[in-house]
Structure formats: structure tokens, C-alpha cells
N, CA and C atoms as an extended XYZ file, in Angstrom:
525
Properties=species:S:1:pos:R:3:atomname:S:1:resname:S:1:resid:I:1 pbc="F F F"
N       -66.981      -32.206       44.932 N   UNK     1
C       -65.978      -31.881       45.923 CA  UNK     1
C       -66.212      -32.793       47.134 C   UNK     1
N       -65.295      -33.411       47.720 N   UNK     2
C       -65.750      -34.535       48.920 CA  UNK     2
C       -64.787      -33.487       50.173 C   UNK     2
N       -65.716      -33.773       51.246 N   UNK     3
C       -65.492      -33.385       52.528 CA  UNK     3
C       -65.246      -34.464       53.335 C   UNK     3
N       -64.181      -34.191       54.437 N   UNK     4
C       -63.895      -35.307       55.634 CA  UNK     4
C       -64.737      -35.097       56.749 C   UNK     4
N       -65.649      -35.557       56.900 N   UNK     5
C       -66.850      -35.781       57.900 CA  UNK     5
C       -66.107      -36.505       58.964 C   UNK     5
N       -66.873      -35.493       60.319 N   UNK     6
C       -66.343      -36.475       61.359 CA  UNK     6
C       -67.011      -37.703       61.859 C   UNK     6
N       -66.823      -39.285       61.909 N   UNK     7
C       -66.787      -40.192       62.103 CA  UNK     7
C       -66.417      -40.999       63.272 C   UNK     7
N       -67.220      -41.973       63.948 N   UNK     8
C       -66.808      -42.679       65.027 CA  UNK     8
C       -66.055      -44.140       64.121 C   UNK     8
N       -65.353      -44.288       64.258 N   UNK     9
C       -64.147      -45.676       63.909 CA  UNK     9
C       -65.096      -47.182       63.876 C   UNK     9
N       -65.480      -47.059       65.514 N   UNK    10
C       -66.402      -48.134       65.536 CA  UNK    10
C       -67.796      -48.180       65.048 C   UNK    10
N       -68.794      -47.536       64.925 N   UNK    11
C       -69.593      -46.938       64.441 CA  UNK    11
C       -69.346      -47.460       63.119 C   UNK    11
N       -68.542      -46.569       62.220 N   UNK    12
C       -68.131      -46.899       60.653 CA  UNK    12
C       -67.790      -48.600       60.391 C   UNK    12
N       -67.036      -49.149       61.088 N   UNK    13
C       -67.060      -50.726       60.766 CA  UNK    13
C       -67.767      -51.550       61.130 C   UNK    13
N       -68.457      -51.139       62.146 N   UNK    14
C       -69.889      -52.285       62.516 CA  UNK    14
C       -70.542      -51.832       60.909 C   UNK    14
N       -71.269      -49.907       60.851 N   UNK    15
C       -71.759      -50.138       59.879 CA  UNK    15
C       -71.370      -50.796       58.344 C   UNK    15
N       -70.312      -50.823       57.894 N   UNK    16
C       -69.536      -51.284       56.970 CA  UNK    16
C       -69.662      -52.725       57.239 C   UNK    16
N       -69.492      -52.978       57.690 N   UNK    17
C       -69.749      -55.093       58.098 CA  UNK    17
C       -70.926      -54.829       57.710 C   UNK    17
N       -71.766      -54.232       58.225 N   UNK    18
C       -73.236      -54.746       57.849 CA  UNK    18
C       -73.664      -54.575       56.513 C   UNK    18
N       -73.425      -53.587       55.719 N   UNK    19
C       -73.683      -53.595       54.438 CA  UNK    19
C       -72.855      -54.666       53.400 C   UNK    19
N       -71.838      -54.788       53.890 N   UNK    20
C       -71.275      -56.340       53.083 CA  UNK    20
C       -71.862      -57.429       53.285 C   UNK    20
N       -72.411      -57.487       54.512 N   UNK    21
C       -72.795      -58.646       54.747 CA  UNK    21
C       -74.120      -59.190       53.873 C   UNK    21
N       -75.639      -57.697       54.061 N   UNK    22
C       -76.029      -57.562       53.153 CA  UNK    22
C       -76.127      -57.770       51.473 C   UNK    22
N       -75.027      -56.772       51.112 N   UNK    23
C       -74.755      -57.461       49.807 CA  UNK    23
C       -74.183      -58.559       49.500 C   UNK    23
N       -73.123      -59.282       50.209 N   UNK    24
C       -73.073      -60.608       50.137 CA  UNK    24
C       -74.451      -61.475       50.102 C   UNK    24
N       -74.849      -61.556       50.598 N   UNK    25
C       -76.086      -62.392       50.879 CA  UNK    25
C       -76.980      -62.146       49.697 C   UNK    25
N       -77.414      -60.861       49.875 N   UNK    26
C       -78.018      -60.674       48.131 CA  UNK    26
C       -77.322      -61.043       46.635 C   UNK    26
N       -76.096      -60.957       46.621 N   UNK    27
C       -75.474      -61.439       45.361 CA  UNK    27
C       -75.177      -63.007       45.835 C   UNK    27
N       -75.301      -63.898       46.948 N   UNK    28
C       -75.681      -64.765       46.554 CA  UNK    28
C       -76.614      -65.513       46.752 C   UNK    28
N       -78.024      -65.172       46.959 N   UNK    29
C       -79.257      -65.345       46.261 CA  UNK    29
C       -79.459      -65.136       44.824 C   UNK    29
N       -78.782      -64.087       44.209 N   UNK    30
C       -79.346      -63.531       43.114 CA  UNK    30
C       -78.442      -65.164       42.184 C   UNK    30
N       -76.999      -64.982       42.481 N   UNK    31
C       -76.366      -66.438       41.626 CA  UNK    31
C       -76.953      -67.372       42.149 C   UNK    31
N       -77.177      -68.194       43.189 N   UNK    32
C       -78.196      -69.137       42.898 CA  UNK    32
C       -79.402      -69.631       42.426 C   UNK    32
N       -80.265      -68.250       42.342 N   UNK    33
C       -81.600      -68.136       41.908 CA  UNK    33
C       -80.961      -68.608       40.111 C   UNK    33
N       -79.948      -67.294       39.599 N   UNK    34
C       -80.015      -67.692       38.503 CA  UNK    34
C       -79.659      -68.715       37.750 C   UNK    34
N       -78.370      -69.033       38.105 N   UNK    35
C       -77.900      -70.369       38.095 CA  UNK    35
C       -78.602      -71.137       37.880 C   UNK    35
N       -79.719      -71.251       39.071 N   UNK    36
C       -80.687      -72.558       38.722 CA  UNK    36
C       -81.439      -72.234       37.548 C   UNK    36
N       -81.895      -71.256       37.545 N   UNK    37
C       -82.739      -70.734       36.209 CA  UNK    37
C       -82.142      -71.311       35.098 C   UNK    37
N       -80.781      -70.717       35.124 N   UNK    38
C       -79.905      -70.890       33.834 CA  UNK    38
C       -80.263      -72.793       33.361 C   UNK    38
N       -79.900      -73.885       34.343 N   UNK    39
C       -79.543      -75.392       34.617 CA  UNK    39
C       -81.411      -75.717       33.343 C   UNK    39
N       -82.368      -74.662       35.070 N   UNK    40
C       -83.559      -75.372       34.538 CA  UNK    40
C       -84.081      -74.963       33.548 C   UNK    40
N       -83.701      -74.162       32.350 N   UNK    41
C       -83.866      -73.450       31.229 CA  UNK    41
C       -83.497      -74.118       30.105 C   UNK    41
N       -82.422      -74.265       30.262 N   UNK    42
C       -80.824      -74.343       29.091 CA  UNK    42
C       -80.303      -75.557       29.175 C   UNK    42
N       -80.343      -76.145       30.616 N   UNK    43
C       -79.600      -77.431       30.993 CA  UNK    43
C       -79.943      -78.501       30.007 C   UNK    43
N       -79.116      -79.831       30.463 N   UNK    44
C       -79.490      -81.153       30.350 CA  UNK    44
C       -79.326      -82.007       31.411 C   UNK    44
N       -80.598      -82.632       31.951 N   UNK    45
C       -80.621      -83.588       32.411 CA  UNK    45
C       -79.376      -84.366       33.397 C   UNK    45
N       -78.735      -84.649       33.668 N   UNK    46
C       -77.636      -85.733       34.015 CA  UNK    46
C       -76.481      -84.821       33.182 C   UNK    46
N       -76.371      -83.966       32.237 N   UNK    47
C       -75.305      -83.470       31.238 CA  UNK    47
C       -74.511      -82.381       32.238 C   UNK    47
N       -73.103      -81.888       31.489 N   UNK    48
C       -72.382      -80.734       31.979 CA  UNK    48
C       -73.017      -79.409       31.768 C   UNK    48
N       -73.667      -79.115       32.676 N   UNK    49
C       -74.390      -77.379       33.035 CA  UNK    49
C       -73.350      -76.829       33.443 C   UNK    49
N       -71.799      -76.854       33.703 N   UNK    50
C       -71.155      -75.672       34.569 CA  UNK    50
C       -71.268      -74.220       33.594 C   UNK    50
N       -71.022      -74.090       31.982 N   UNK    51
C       -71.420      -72.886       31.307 CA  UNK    51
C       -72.981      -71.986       32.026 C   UNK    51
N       -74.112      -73.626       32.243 N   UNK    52
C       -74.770      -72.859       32.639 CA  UNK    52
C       -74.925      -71.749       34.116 C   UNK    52
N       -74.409      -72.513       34.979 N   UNK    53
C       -74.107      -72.358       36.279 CA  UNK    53
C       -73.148      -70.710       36.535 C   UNK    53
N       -71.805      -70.966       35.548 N   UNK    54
C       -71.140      -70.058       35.474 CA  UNK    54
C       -72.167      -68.532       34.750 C   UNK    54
N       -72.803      -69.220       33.627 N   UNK    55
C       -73.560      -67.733       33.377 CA  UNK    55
C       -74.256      -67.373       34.354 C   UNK    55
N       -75.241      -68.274       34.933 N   UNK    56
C       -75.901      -67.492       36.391 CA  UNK    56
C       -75.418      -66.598       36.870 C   UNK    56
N       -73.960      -67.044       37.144 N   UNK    57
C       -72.931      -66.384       38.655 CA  UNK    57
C       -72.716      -65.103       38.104 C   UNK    57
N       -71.943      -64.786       36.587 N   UNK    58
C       -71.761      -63.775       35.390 CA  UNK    58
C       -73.143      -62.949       35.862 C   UNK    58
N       -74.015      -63.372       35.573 N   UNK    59
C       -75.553      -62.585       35.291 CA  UNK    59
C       -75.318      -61.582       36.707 C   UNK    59
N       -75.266      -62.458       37.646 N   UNK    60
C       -75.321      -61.970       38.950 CA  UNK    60
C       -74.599      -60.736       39.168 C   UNK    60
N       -73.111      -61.038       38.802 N   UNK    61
C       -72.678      -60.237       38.663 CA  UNK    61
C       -72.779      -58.716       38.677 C   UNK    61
N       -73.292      -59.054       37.305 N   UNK    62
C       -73.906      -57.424       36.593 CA  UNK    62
C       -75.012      -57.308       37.299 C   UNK    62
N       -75.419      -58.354       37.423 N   UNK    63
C       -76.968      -57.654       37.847 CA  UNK    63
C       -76.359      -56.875       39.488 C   UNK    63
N       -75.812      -57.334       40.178 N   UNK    64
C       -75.677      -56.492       41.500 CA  UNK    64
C       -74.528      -55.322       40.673 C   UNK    64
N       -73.553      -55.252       40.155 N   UNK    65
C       -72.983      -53.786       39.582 CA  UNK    65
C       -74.192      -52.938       39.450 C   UNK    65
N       -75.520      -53.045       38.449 N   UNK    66
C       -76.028      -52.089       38.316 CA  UNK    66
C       -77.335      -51.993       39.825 C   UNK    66
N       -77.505      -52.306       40.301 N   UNK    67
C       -77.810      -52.804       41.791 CA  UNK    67
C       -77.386      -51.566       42.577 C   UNK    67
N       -76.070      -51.822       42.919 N   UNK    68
C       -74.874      -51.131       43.342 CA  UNK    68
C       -74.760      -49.346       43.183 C   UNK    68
N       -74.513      -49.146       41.872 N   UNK    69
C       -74.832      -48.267       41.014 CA  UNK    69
C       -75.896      -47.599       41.448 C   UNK    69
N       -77.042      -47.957       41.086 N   UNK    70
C       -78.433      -47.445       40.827 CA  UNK    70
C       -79.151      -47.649       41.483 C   UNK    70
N       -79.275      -48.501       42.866 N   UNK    71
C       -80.608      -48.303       43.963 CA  UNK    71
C       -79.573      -48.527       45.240 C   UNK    71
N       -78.545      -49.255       45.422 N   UNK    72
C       -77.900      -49.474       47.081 CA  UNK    72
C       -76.836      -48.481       47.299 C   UNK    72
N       -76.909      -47.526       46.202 N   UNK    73
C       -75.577      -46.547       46.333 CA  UNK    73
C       -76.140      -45.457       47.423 C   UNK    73
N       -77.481      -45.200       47.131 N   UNK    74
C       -77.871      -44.282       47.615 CA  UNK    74
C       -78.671      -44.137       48.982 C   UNK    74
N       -78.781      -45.498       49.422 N   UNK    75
C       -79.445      -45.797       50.243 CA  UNK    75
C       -78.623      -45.496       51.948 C   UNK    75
N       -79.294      -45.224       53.021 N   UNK    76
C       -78.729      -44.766       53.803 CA  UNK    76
C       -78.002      -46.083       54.679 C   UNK    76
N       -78.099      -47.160       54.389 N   UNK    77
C       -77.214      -48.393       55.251 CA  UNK    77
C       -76.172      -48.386       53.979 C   UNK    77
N       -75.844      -47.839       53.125 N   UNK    78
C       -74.774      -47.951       52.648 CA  UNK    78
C       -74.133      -46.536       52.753 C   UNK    78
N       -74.436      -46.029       53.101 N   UNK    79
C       -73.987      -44.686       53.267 CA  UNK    79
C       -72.103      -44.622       54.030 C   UNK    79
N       -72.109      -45.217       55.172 N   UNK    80
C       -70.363      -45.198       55.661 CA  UNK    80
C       -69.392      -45.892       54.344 C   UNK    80
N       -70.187      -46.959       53.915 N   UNK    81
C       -69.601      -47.946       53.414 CA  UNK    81
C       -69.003      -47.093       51.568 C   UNK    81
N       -70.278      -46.089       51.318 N   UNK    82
C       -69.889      -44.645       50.176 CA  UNK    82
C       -68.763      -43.911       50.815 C   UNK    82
N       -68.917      -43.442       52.053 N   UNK    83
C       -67.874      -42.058       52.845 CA  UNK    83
C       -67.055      -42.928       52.303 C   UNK    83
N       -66.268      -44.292       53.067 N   UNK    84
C       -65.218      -44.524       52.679 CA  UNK    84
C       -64.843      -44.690       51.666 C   UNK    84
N       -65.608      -45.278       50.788 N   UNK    85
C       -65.083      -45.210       48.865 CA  UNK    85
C       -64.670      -44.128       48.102 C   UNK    85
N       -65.376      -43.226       48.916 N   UNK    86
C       -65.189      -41.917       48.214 CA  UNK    86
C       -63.494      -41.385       48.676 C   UNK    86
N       -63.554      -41.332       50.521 N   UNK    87
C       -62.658      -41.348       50.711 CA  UNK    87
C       -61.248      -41.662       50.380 C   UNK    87
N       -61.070      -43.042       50.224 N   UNK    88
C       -60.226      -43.591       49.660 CA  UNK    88
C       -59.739      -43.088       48.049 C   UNK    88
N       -61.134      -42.636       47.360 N   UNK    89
C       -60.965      -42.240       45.747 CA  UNK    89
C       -59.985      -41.108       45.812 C   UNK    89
N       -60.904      -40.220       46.827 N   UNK    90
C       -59.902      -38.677       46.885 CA  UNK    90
C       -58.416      -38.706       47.301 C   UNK    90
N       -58.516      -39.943       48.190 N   UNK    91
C       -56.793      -40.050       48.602 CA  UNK    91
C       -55.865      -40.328       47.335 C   UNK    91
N       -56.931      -41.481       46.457 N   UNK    92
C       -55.819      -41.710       45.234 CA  UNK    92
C       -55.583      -41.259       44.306 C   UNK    92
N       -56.387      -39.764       44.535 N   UNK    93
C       -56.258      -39.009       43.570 CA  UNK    93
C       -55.189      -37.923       43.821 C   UNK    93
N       -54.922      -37.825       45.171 N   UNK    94
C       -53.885      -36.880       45.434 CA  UNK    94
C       -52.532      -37.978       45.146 C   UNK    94
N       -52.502      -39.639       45.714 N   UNK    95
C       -51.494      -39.901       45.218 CA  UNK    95
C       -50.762      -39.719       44.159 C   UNK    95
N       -51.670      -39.631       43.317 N   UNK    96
C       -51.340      -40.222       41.819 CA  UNK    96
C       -50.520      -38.660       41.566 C   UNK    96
N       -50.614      -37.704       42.171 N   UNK    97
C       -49.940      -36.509       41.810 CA  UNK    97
C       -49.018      -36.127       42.978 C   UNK    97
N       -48.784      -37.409       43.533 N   UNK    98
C       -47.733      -37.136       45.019 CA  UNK    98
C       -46.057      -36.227       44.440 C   UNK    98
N       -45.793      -36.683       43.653 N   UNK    99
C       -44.870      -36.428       43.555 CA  UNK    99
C       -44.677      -34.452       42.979 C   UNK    99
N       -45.389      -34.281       42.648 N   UNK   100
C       -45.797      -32.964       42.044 CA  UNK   100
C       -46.296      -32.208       43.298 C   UNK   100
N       -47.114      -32.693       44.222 N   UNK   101
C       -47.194      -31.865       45.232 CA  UNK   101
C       -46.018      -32.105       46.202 C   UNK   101
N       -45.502      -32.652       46.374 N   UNK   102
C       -43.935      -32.733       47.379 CA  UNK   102
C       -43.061      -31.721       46.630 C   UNK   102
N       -43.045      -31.510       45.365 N   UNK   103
C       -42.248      -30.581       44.412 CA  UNK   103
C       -42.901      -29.255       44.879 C   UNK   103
N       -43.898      -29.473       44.762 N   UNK   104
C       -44.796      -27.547       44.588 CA  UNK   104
C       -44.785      -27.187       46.442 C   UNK   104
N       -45.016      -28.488       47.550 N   UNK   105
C       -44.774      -27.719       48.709 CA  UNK   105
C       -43.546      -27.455       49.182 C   UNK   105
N       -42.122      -27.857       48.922 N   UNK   106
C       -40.920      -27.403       48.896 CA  UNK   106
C       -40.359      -26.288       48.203 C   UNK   106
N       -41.685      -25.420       47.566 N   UNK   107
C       -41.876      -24.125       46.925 CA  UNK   107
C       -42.606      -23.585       47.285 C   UNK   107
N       -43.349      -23.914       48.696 N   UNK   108
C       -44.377      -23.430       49.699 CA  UNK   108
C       -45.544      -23.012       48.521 C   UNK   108
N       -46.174      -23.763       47.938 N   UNK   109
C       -46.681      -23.021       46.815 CA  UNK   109
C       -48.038      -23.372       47.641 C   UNK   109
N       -48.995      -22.512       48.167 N   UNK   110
C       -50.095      -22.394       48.926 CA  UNK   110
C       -51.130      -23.200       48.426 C   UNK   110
N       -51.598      -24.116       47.432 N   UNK   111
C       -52.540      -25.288       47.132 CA  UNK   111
C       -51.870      -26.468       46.900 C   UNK   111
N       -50.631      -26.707       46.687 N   UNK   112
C       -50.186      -27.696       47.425 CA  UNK   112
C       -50.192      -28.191       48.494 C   UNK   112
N       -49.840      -27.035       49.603 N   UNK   113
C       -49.670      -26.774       51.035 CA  UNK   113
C       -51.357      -27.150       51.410 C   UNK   113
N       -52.067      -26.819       51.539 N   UNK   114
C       -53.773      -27.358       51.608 CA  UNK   114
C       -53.690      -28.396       50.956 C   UNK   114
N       -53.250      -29.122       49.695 N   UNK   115
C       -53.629      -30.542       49.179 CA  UNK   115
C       -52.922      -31.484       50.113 C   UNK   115
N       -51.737      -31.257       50.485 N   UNK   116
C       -50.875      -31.942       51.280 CA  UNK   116
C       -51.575      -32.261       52.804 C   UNK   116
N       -52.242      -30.921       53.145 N   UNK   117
C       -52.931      -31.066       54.377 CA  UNK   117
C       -53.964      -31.725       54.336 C   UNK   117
N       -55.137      -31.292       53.440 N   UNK   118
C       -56.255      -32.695       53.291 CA  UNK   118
C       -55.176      -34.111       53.323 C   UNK   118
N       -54.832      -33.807       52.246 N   UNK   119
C       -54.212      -35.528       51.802 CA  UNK   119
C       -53.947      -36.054       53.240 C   UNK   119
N       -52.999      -35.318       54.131 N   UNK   120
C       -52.683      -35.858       56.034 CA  UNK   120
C       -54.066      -36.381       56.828 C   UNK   120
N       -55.016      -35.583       56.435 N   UNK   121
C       -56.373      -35.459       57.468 CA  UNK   121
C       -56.897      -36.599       56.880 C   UNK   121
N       -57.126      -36.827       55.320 N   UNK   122
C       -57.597      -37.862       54.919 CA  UNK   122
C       -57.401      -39.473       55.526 C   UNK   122
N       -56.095      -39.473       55.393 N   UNK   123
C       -55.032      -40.399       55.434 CA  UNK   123
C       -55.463      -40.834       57.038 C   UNK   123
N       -55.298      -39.812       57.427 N   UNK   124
C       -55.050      -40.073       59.192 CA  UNK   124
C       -56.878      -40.608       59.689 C   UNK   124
N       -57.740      -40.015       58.600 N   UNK   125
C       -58.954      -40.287       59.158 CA  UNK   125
C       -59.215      -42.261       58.642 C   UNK   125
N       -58.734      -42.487       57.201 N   UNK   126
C       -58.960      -43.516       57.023 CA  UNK   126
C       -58.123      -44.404       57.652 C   UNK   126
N       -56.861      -44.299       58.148 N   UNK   127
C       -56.341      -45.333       59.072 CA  UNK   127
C       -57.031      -45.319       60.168 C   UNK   127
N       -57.969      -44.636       61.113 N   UNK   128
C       -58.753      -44.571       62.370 CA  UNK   128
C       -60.027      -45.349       62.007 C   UNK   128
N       -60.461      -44.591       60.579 N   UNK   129
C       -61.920      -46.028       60.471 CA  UNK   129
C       -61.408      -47.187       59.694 C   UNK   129
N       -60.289      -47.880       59.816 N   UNK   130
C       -60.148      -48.906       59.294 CA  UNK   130
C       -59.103      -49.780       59.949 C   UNK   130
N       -59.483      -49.002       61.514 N   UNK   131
C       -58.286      -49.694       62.803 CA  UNK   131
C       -57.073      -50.127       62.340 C   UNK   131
N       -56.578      -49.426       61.593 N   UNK   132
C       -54.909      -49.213       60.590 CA  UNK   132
C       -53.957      -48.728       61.875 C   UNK   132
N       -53.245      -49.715       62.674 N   UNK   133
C       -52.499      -48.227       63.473 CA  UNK   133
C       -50.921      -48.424       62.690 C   UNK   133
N       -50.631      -48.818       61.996 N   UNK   134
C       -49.495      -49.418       61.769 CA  UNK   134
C       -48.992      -48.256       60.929 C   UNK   134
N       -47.245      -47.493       61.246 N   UNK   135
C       -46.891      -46.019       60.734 CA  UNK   135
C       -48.022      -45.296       61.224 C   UNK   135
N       -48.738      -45.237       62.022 N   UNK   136
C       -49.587      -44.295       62.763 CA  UNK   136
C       -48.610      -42.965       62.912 C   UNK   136
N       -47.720      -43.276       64.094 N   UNK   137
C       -46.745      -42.350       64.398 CA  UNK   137
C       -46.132      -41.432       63.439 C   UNK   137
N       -45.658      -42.259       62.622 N   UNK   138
C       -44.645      -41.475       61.609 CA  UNK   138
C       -45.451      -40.724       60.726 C   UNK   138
N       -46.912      -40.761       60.521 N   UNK   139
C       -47.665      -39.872       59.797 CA  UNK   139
C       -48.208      -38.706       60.908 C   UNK   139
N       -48.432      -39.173       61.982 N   UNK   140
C       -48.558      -37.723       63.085 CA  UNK   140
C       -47.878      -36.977       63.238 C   UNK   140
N       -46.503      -37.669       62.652 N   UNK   141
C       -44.839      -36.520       62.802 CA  UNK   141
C       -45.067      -36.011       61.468 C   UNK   141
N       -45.609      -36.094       60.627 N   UNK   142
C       -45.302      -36.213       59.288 CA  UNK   142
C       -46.477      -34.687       59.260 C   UNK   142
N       -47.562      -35.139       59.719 N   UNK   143
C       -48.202      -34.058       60.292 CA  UNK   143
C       -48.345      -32.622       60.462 C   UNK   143
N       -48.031      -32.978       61.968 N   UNK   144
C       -47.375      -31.793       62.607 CA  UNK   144
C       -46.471      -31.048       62.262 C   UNK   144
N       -45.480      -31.696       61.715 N   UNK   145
C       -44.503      -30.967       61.311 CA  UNK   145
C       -45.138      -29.963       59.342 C   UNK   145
N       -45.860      -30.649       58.716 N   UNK   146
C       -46.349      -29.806       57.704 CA  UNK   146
C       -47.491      -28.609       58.307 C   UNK   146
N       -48.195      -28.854       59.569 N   UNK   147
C       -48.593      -28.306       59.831 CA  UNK   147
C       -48.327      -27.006       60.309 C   UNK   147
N       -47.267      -27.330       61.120 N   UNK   148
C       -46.223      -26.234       61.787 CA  UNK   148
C       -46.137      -24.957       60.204 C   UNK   148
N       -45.356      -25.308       59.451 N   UNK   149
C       -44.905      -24.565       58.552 CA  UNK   149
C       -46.650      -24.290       57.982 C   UNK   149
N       -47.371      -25.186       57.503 N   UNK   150
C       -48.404      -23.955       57.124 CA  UNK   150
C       -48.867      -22.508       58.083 C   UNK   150
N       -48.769      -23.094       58.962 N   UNK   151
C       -49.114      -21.927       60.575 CA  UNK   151
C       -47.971      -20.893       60.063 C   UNK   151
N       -46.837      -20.893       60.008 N   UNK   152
C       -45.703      -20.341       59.819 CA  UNK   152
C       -45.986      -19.547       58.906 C   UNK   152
N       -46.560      -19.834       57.498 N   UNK   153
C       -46.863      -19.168       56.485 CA  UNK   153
C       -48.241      -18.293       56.161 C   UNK   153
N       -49.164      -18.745       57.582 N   UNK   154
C       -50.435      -17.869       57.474 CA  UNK   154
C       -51.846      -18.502       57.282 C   UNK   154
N       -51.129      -19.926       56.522 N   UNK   155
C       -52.321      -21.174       55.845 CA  UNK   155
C       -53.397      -21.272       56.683 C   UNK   155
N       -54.695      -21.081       56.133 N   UNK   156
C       -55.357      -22.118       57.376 CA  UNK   156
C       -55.602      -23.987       56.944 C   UNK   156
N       -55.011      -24.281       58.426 N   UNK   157
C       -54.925      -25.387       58.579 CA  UNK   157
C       -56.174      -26.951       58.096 C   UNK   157
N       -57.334      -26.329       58.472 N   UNK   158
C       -58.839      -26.732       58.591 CA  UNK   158
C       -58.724      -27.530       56.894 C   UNK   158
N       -58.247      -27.955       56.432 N   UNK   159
C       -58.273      -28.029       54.812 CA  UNK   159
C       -59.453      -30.101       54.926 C   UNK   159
N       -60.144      -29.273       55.287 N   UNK   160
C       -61.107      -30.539       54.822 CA  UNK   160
C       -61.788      -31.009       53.653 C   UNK   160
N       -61.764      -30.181       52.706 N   UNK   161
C       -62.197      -30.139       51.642 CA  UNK   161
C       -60.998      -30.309       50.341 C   UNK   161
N       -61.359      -31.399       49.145 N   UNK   162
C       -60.610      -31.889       47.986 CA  UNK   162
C       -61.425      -30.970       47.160 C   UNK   162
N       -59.967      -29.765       46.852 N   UNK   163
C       -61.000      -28.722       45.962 CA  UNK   163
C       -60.225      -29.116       44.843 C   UNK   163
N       -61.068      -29.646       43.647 N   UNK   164
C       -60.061      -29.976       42.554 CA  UNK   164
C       -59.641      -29.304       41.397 C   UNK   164
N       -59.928      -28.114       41.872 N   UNK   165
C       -58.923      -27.008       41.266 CA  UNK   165
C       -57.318      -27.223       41.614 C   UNK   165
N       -56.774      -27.412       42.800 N   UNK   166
C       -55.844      -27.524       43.262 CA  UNK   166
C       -54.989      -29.007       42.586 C   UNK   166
N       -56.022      -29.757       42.211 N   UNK   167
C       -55.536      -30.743       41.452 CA  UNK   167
C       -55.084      -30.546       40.184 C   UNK   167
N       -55.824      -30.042       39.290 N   UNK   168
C       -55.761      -29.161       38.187 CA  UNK   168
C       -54.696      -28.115       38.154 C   UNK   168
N       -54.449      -27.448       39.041 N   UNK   169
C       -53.260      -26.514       39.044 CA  UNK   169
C       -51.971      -26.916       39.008 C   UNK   169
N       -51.850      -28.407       39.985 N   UNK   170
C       -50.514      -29.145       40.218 CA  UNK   170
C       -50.510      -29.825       38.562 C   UNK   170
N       -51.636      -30.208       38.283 N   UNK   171
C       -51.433      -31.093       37.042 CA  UNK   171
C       -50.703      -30.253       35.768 C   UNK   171
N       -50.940      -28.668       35.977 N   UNK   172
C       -50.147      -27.679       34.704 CA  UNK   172
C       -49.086      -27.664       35.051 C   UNK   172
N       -48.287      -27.808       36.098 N   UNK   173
C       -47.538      -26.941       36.571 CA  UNK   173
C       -46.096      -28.268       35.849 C   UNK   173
N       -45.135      -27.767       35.523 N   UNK   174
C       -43.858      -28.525       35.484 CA  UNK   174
C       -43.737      -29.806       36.553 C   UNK   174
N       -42.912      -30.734       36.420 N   UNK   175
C       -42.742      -31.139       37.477 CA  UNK   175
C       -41.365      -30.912       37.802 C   UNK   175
């Protein structure tokens, strides 16, 4: 279940620069190291090494995926640089069923009405850490105004949490 943690904007993209920068730099050490390996292994002399060169870069590759994966995922300088991945995942997971929840909240159907509201908070949090202001406005109207009517109906508003039951429920339901 992912939660919207509160976040400083600037804070999140200094830290986010820095962990790219990081892994940039490490994936390319790791392709040059191998690369050369590959040349001074496999190569010839004065001959065409780019296969070799290119496997280096390939190797590298994978080798930072499972990198990634399995020791920098978890580490705490990558940590903003996770919030937002995750972030972003949960948003596209409500997209992908946008149309089914616009159906089920025009039937005030009460986990729509909360998916719709994360999905706003989400939305509104990742355009702030990703200095997005552009349709800023029209999603604050977009907002408020869903907000209004959950108030209207009793909802609580607070929907910080992607409970994916609610995903699961829209996914049975007709469209």
C-alpha cells in the first residue's frame, strides 16, 4: 500500500539530482571498466572491437539493473528518488482505470470517491516535487470542487493512502 508523505519540493530535487548523478557516474565507470576488459580480453590489436566495446556497455547495463534492484534501492540517498517512483507507479495505476472511476464517481460510489481523491493529492503532490506548475490551476479547481461533494456526502477527505482493494473493486465493476 503506498502513502503520500509530506515532502519539501526543493529538498526532493536537490536530493533526486544527487542520486542520478551518482548512478550516472557509477554506470559509467562500470562501462568503461568493462569495455576495456571486454577490448583487453577478446579484442584485436589495431582490429574492430566495437562488439567488444558494445558488450561492455550491455554488461553494464545489467550489471547496474541488478545494482538498482538489489543494493541502491534500498539505500537511504536513494530513498526520494524511490518516493517518487513509487509515486508516479500508484498514479498510473489509477490512470489506467481512469475511466471506470469517472463512471463509478458520477454514481458517488464511495471508493471511487477516495481513489479519485488520492489520485488529486497524488497528482498535485508530484507536480510540486517536480516544479510542474503548468494546469496547476485547473487541477486545484478540479480539486476542490471533488472535494466539496465528498464533504457533501460525509467522505473523509484525508485519502492518502492507495488501498488496492478499491482498485480491485473498480476493476469488477461494469464499465
Amino acid at each position: 500500500m503506498f502513502e503520500i508523505q509530506p515532502m519539501n519540493a526543493e529538498t526532493f530535487r536537490r536530493q533526486t539530482r544527487r542520486s542520478t548523478v551518482i548512478i550516472a557516474l557509477i554506470f559509467l565507470a562500470l562501462a568503461m571498466v568493462l569495455s576495456t576488459a571486454a577490448v583487453a580480453l577478446f579484442g584485436e590489436p589495431g582490429g574492430d572491437n566495437l562488439r567488444f566495446n558494445v558488450g561492455g556497455v550491455f554488461v553494464a547495463v545489467l550489471l547496474m539493473a541488478a545494482l538498482m534492484r538489489g543494493k541502491f534501492w534500498h539505500q537511504a540517498w536513494m530513498a526520494p528518488a524511490v518516493y517518487g517512483w513509487r509515486l508516479k507507479r500508484s498514479l498510473m495505476r489509477v490512470t489506467n482505470v481512469m475511466h471506470q472511476v469517472t463512471a463509478a464517481v458520477e454514481k458517488d460510489d464511495p471508493n471511487a470517491m477516495k481513489l479519485l481523491r488520492f489520485y488529486h493529492l497524488g497528482l498535485n503532490q508530484m507536480h510540486e516535487l517536480d516544479g510542474n506548475s503548468s494546469d496547476h490551476s485547473q487541477l486545484i479547481r478540479e480539486m476542490d470542487k471533488h472535494k466539496e461533494r465528498m464533504e457533501a456526502l460525509g467522505l473523509d477527505i484525508e485519502q492518502m493512502q492507495l488501498n488496492p482493494a478499491w482498485l480491485e473493486a473498480l476493476k469488477k465493476t461494469p464499465a
